[in-house]
N, C-alpha and C positions, 0 to 999 in steps of 0.2 A: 148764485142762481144757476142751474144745471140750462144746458141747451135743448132744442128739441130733439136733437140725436141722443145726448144722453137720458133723456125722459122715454124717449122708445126706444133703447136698450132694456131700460129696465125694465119696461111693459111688455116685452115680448120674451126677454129672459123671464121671467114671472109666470107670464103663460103658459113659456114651456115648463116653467117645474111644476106646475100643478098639474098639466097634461102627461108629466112622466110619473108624478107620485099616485097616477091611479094605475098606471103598468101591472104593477107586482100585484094590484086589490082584482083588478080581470082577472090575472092568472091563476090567484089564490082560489078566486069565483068557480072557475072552471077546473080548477085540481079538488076542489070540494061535490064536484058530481053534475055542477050547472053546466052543459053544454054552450048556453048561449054567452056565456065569462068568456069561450073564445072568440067567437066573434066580437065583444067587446075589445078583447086584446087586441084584435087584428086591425080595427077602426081607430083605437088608440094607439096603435102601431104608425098609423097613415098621417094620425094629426100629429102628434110628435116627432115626425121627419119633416113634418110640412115646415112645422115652427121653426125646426133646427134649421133647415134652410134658408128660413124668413129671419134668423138670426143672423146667420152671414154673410147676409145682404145688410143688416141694421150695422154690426158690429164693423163690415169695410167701411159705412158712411161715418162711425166713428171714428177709425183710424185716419180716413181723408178731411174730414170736417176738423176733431179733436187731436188730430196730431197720439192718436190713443192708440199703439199696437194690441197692447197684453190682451181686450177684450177677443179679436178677431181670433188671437192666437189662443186662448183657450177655447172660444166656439168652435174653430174649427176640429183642437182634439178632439172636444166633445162628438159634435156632429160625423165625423168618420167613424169615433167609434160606434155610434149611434146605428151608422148606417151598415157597417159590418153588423153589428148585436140583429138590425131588420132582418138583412138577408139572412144571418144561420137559424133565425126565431120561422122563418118562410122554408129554411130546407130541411128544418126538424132535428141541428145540431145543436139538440140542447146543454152538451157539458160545455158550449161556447157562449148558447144566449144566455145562460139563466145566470152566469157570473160576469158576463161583459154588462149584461143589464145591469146588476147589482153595484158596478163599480161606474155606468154613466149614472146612475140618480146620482151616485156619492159626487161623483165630478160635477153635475150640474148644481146641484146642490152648494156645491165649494163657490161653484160660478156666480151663482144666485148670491154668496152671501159678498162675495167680493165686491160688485155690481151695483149694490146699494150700501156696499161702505165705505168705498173708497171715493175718494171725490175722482168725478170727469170734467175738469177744470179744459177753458178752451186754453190752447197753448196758442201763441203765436207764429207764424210763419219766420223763418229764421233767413233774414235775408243773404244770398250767395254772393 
């Protein structure tokens, strides 16, 4: 039976993949001539930082509840690179965002599959 910490890891790693796998469909929107694809990107910019942060906040109470590093410790990759990929996508350095973006879905995506198949089993506190 999974805990409540690991039922909302998974629901908001979830969220965020669905919120990053429309990333690339904005941008495509708006390299195909639609101006308003980027303001879509720029909004699906905002919620997909929001998540990633709302995930490592989820991912610490796993590590302190579940005795669980690995989860924190890939959101966090995730999430940095994330947020580096925000800002050069904001400063118009795209030989940076367009392949850092490309290798966080990959990363989040890996996250996502690990997350719902690895068991988050509660561990025991290990007495000193």
């Amino acid at each position: 039976m999974l805990t409540m910490a690991a039922r909302t890891l998974r629901a908001v790693v979830s969220a965020h993949v669905v919120a990053i796998v429309g990333q690339p469909v904005f941008a495509g929107v708006y390299l195909t001539g639609d101006f308003d694809g980027l303001r879509w990107h720029a909004i699906g910019a905002d919620v997909v930082t929001s998540i990633g942060y709302l995930q490592v906040i989820v991912a610490i109470v796993v590590w302190v509840r579940l005795r669980q590093a690995w989860p924190f410790l890939a959101t966090t990759g995730v999430v940095a690179a994330e947020t580096v990929q925000y800002f050069a996508g904001l400063d118009g350095v795209l030989w940076l965002h367009i392949p850092l973006g490309v290798m966080t879905v990959v990363a989040l995506v890996v996250l996502f599959i690990a997350v719902w198949s690895r068991p988050l089993p509660r561990r025991e506190a290990r007495d000193a």
